[in-house]
N, C-alpha and C positions, 0 to 999 in steps of 0.2 A: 726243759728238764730231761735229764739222759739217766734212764736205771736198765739193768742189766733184765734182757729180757728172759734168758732165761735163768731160775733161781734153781738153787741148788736144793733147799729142803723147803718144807711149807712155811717153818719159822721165816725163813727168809723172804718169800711170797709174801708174807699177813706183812710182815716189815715194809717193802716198800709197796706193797697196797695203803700201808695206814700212810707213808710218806707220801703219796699222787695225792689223799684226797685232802693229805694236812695242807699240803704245797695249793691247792684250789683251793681251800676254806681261806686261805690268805692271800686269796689273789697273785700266789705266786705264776699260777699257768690259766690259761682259760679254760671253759667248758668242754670245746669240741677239742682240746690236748687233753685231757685228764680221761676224757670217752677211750679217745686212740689207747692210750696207754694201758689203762684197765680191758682193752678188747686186745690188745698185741700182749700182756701177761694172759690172758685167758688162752689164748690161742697155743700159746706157746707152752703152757704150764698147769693144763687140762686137766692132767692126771694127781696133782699137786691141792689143785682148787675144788674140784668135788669129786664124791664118792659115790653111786650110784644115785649121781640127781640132787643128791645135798654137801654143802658147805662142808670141807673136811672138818674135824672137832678143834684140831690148831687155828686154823684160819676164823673158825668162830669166837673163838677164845679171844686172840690174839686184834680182831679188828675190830668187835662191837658190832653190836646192830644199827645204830645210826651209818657207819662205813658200809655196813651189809645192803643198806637199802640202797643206798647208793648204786653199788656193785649190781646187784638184782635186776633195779633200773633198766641200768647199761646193759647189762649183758638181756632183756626182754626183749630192750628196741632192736638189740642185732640180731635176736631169731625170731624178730618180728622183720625184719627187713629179709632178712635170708627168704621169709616164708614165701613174701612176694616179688621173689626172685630180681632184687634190685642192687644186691652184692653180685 
């Protein structure tokens, strides 16, 4: 699956964040592609994706909580792996 990694507004982030995790709930990509993805938009669209430490109000809106936990997940294990300097 190929999406633009960097988005232009938030609407467009909560978009294809809802599209990586619809494309995995249907087996369209696997696990560790839907991780990459969601950690390569974070990376790239930091300032898009939260606002001092929380979920901007678009991206709340626009993805759900079931998508949210997901995202949360992913982005734990990577400043849990950051923490033990294995990135």
């Amino acid at each position: 699956m190929e999406v633009k990694l960097y988005q232009r507004t938030q609407r467009d982030l909560a978009s294809t964040i809802n599209q990586i995790i619809d494309k995995y709930w249907e087996d369209g990509i696997n696990e560790s592609q839907m991780i990459e993805l969601i950690h390569q938009l974070y990376k790239t669209n930091n300032d898009k994706f939260m606002k001092n430490g929380k979920y901007t109000t678009i991206i709340l809106q626009q993805c759900g909580k079931r998508r949210l936990n997901i995202v949360t997940n992913i982005l734990s294990k990577i400043d849990s792996i950051k923490d033990n300097n294995v990135l």
